[in-house]
C-alpha positions in Angstrom: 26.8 -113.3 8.7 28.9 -114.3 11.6 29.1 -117.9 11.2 25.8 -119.4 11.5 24.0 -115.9 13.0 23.6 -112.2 11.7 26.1 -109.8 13.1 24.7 -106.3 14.6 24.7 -104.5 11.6 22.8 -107.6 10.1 20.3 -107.8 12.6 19.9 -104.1 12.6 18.6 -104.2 9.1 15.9 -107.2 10.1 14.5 -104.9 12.7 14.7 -101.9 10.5 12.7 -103.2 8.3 10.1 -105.1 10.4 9.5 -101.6 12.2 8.6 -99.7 9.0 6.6 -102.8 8.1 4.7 -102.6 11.3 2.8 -99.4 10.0 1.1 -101.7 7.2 -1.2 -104.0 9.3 -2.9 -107.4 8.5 -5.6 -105.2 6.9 -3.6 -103.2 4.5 -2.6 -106.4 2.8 -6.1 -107.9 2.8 -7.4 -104.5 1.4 -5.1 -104.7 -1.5 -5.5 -108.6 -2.1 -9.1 -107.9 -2.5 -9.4 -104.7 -4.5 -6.4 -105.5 -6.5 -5.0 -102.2 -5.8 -1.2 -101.5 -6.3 0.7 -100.8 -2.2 1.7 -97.5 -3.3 2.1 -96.3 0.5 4.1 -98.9 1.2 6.7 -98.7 -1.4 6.9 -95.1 -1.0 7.9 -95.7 2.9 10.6 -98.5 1.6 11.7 -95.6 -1.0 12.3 -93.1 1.9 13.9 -95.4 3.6 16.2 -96.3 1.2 15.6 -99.7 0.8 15.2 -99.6 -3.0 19.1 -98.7 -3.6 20.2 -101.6 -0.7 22.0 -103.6 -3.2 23.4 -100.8 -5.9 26.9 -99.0 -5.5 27.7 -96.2 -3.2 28.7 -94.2 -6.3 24.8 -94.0 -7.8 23.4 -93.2 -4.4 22.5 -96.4 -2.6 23.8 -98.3 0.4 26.2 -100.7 -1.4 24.8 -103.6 0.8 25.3 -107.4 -0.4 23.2 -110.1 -1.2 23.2 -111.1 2.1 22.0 -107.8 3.8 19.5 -107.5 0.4 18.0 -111.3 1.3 18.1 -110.2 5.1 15.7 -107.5 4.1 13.1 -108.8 1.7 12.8 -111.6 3.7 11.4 -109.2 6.8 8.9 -107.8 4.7 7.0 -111.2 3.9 7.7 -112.4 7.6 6.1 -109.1 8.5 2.5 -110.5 6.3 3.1 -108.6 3.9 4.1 -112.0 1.6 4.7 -111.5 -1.8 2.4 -108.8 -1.7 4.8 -106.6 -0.6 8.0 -108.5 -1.1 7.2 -108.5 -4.8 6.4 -104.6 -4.8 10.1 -104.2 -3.8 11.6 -106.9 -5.6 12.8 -106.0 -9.2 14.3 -102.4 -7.7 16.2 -103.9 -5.2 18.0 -106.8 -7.6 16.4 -106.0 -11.2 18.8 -103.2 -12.1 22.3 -105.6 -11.2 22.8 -105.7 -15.3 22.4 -102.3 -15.6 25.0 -101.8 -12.5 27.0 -104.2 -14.0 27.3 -104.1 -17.7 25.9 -100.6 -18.3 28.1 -97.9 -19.4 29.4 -95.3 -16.5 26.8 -92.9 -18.3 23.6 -95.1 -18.0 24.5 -96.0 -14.8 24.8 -92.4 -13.6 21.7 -91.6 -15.7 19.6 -94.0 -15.1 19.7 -96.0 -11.5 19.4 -93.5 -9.4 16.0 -92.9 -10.0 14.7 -96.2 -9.9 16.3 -96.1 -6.1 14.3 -93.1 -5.7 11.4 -95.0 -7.1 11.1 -92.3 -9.6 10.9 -94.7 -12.0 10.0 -98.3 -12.2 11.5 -100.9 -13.6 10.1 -104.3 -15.1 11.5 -107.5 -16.9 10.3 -108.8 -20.2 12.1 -112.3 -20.7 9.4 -115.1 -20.6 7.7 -115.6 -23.9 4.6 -117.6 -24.8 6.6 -120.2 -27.1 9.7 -119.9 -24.8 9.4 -120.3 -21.3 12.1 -121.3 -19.7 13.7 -122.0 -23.0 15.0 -118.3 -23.5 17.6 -119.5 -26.5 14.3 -120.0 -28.1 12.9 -116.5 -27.7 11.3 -114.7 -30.6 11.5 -111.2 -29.8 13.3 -109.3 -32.0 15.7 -105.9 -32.3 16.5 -105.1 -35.5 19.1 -102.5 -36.0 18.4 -99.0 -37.8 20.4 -96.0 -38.6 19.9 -94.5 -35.1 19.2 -97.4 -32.8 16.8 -100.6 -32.4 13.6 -101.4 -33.6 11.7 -104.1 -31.1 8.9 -106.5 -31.9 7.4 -109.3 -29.7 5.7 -110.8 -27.2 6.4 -111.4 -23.2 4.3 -113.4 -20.7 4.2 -113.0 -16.8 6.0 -109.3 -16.7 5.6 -108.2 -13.2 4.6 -104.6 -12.7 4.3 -103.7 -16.5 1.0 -101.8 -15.8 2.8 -99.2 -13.7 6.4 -99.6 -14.8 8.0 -96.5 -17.0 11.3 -98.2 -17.6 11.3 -102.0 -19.1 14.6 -104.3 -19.0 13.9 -106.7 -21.7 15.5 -109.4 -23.8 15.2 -109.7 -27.5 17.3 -111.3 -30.4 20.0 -109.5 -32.5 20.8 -112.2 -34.4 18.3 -114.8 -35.7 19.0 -118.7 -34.0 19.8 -119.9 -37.4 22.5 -117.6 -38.0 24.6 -117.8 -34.7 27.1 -120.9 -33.7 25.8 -121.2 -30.1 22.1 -120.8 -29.6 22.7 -118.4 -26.8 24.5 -116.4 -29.0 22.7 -113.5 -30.8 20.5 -112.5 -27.7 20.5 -108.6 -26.2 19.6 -106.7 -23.6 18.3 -103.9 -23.9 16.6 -100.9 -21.2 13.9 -98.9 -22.8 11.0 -96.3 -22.0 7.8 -98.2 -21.8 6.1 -96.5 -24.4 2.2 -97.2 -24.3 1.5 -96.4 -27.5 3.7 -99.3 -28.3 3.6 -101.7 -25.9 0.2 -103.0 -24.8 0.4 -104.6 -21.4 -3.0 -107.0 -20.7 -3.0 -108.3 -16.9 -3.0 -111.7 -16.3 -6.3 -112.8 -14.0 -4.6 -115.2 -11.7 -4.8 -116.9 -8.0 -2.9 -114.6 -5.7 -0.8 -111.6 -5.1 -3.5 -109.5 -7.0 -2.3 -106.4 -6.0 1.0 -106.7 -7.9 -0.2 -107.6 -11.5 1.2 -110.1 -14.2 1.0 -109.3 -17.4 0.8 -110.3 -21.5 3.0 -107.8 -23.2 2.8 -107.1 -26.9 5.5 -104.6 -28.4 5.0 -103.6 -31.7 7.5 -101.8 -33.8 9.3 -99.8 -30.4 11.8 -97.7 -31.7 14.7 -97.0 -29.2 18.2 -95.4 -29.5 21.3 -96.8 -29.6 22.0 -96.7 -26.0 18.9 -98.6 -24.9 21.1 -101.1 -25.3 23.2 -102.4 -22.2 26.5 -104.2 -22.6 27.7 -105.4 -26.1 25.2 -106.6 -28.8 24.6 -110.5 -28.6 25.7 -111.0 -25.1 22.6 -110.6 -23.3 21.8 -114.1 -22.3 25.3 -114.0 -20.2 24.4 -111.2 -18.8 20.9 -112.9 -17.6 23.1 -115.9 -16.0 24.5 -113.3 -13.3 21.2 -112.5 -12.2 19.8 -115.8 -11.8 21.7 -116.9 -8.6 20.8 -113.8 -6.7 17.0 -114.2 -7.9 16.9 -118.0 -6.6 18.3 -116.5 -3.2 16.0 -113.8 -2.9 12.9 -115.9 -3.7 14.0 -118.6 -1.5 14.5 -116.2 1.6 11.4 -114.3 0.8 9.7 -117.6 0.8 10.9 -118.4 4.5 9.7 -115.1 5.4 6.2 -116.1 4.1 6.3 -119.7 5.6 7.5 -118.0 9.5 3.9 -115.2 8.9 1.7 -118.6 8.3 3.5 -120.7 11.1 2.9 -117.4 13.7 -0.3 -117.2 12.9 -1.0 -120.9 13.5 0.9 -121.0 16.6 -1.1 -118.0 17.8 -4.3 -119.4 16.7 -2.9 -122.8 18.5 -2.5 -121.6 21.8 -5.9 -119.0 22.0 -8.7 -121.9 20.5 -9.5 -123.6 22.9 -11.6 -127.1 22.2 -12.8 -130.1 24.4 -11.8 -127.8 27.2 -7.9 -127.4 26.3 -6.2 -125.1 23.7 -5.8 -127.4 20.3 -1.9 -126.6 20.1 -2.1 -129.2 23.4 -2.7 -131.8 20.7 0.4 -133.3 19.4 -1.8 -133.3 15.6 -1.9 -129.7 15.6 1.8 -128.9 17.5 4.1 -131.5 15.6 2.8 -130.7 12.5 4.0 -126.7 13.3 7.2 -127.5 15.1 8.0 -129.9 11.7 7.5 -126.5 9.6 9.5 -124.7 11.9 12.7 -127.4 11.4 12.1 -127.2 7.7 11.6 -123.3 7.5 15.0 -123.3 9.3 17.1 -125.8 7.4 15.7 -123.9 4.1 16.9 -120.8 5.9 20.5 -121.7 6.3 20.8 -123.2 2.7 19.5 -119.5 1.3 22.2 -117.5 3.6 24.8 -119.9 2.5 24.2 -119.1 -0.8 24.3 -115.7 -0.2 27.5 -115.8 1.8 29.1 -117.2 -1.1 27.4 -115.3 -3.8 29.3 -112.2 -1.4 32.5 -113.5 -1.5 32.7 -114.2 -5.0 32.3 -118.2 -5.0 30.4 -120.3 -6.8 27.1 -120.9 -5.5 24.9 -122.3 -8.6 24.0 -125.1 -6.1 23.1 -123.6 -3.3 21.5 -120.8 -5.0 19.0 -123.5 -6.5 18.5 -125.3 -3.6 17.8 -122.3 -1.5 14.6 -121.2 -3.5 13.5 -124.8 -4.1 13.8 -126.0 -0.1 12.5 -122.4 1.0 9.7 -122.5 -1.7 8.4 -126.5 -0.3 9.1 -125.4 3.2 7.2 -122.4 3.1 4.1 -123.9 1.0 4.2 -126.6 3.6 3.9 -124.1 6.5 1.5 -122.0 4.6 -0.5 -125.2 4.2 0.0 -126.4 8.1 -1.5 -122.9 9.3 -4.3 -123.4 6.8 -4.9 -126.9 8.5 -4.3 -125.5 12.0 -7.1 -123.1 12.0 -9.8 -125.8 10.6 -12.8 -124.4 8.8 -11.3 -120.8 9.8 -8.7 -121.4 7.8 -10.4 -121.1 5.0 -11.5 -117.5 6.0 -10.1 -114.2 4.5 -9.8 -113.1 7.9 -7.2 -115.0 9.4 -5.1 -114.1 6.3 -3.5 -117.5 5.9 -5.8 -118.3 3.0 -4.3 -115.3 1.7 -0.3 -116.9 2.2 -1.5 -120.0 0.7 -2.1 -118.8 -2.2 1.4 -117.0 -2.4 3.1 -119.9 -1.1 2.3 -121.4 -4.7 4.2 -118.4 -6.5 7.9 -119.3 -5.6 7.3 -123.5 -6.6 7.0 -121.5 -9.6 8.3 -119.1 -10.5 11.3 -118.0 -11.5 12.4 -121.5 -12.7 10.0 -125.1 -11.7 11.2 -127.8 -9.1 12.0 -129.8 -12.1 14.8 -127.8 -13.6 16.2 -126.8 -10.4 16.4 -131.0 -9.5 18.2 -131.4 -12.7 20.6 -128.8 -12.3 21.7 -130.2 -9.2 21.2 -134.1 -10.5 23.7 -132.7 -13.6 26.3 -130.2 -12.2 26.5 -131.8 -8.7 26.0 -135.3 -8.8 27.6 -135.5 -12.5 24.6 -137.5 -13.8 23.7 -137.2 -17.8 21.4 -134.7 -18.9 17.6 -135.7 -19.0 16.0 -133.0 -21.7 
C-alpha cells in the first residue's frame, strides 16, 4: 500500500479478481448454500488464474505476492457475494502451505506445493481437538516413531475441506506433555496423504457456509514416512505461531469483504423500496444505521492492512493482527445484521441473499480464535495487564 490507499499494481489485483468473480452470480452461491454442493467451478477459475500460488515463492511456481496483495485478494471474493462461501474455498491454499514454504525441506517444497497451487491437490488442517480447543499444548494426537517413519492416532474437530482434501497438514505429539520441560514442547508437524482407509472424516451439520464442509476426523493407526514430517521433530507448535498472524489478517479482511456485499445490498434495496410514497433509505432509521456500518467496515479495514503492511516488512504485528480479525469480524456481523434489518420481513428471505451473509458473518467471531482470547491478548501484551486464565 501507498500510505493509506493501494498502489496500481494493488488495485489491479482487486479488479482482477472481482472480474473473474463476476462470472459466479448471486445464484451460484445460493445454489451451493442450499444443496451443500462443493464450488468446484469456481476454484478451478481461481486455479487458472493463478490465485492459489498468490502468496508462495517465485521458485515453486507462484506469484510471490505478500500478505498484503494475498488479503487484497480474498477480500474481493467475499465483497463479490461470494462470502465465505467462496473465500473459504480458496483459503487454506492461498496461506495453509506457509509452514511447508517455510520450514519444509528444498525437496518437499519442490515436491509438494506446486501442486496444491495447481489445485492438484488439496490441502486441509487438522489442529483443533475435541478436549483441546484452543488449548493446543493440550492436544492428544499422537505420532509415535517407527523404524521407517510415524505412526498417527487421534482425533480433530472443525477440519475444513477434509471431505475432499488429498493432502492433510496436521499437528500431533512426539513427546508425551509429561515428559517435556515446556508444554509446547514435544508437538510436530507433520504433511501426510489423506488416506481413507485411515482417516474417517464425518461432516459437521452446521448454520452456514454449507457448501464448504467441517468435519470430525478420526485417524487411526496412519502410517507415514519419515519425511511427512516438516521442520525438526517437537517444534511444531512454533511453527503454528507464524501462521496465526497472517490467518487473523486474512479472516479479518475477508470479513470486511463480507460486511461491504450485505451493506450494498441494503443500500440498493434502500434506494429501490419505496414506502409511504418515498424510498425507505430517505429515513434517517434505515440510512444512519448503513452509513454507521460503512464507518466501522472502514476503520476495521485500515487496522487489517496495517497489519498486513507490517507483517510485509518484517515487524511485529501480534496486535494489529488480532485486532484486525476481531474489529473486521464485529464490523461485518453488524453490517450483515443492518442489511438483514434494512430489508424488513424480506430480509429474512433466501432471495435477497443477506440471510445467507448473516449466517457467515457468525463464522469469523469464531473462528480461528473467540473475541475473548483476542481481548486478552491485547489487555496482556499491550496494555501490560496480568494474565486472566
Amino acid at each position: 500500500m501507498n500510505g493509506l490507499w493501494f498502489t496500481d499494481e494493488q488495485q489491479a489485483i482487486r479488479e482482477g479478481v472481482l472480474k473473474l468473480c463476476a462470472r459466479f452470480d448471486a445464484e451460484y452461491w445460493r445454489r451451493t448454500d442450499e444443496t451443500g454442493d462443493f464450488p468446484e467451478a469456481f476454484v478451478s477459475a481461481m486455479a487458472e488464474a493463478g490465485w492459489l500460488g498468490a502468496a508462495m515463492p517465485q521458485e515453486l511456481g507462484g506469484s510471490g505476492l505478500g500478505l498484503t496483495e494475498a488479503a487484497i485478494a480474498m477480500q474481493a471474493v467475499a465483497e463479490s457475494g461470494a462470502g465465505f462461501s467462496g473465500a473459504s474455498a480458496l483459503h487454506l491454499n492461498i496461506f495453509g502451505p506457509m509452514p511447508l514454504a517455510r520450514f519444509g525441506t528444498d525437496e518437499q517444497k519442490r515436491r509438494l506445493i506446486p501442486r496444491l497451487i495447481s489445485g492438484e491437490d488439496r490441502m486441509c488442517f487438522g489442529v483443533t481437538e475435541p478436549d483441546a480447543g484452543l488449548d493446543t499444548t493440550s492436544l492428544s494426537t499422537r505420532a509415535v516413531r517407527t523404524h521407517d517413519g510415524y505412526v498417527i492416532r487421534g482425533r480433530k474437530m472443525w477440519t475444513t475441506m477434509a471431505q475432499r482434501a488429498t493432502k492433510m497438514l496436521i499437528v500431533a505429539r512426539t513427546t508425551p506433555r509429561a515428559e517435556v520441560k515446556k508444554a509446547t514442547d514435544g508437538i510436530s508437524l507433520f504433511y501426510v496423504d489423506v488416506d481413507r482407509e485411515k482417516i474417517q472424516a464425518t461432516p459437521i451439520p452446521k448454520m452456514g457456509r454449507k457448501a464448504i464442509e467441517s468435519n470430525a476426523v478420526f485417524i487411526d493407526d496412519l502410517h507415514v514416512p519419515a519425511d511427512a514430517l516438516v521442520g525438526e521433530e517437537g517444534r511444531g507448535f512454533y511453527y503454528l505461531l507464524e501462521g496465526l498472524n497472517p490467518e487473523r489478517v486474512l479472516i479479518g479482511a475477508e470479513a470486511v469483504g463480507l460486511g461491504r456485499a450485505a451493506l450494498r445490498r441494503a443500500a440498493g434495496y434502500a434506494k429501490a423500496r419505496v414506502v409511504f410514497g418515498r424510498p425507505i433509505g430517505q429515513n434517517q432509521g434505515v440510512a444512519h444505521p448503513l452509513a454507521r456500518s460503512w464507518a466501522e467496515l472502514e476503520a476495521a479495514n485500515l487496522m487489517a492492512f496495517k497489519a498486513a503492511a507490517l507483517y510485509d516488512a518484517g515487524r511485529e504485528c501480534g496486535a494489529e493482527a488480532n485486532a484486525a480479525k476481531y474489529l473486521g469480524a464485529e464490523a461485518g456481523f453488524r453490517a450483515c445484521e443492518t442489511a438483514v434489518l434494512s430489508h424488513g420481513g424480506m430480509g429474512y428471505a433466501k432471495e435477497f441473499d443477506v440471510e445467507r451473509y448473516f449466517r457467515e458473518s457468525m463464522i469469523p467471531r469464531i473462528a480461528p480464535v473467540s473475541r475473548e482470547m483476542i481481548l486478552n491478548y491485547i489487555a496482556e501484551r499491550v496494555l501490560g495487564l496480568p494474565k486472566s486464565y
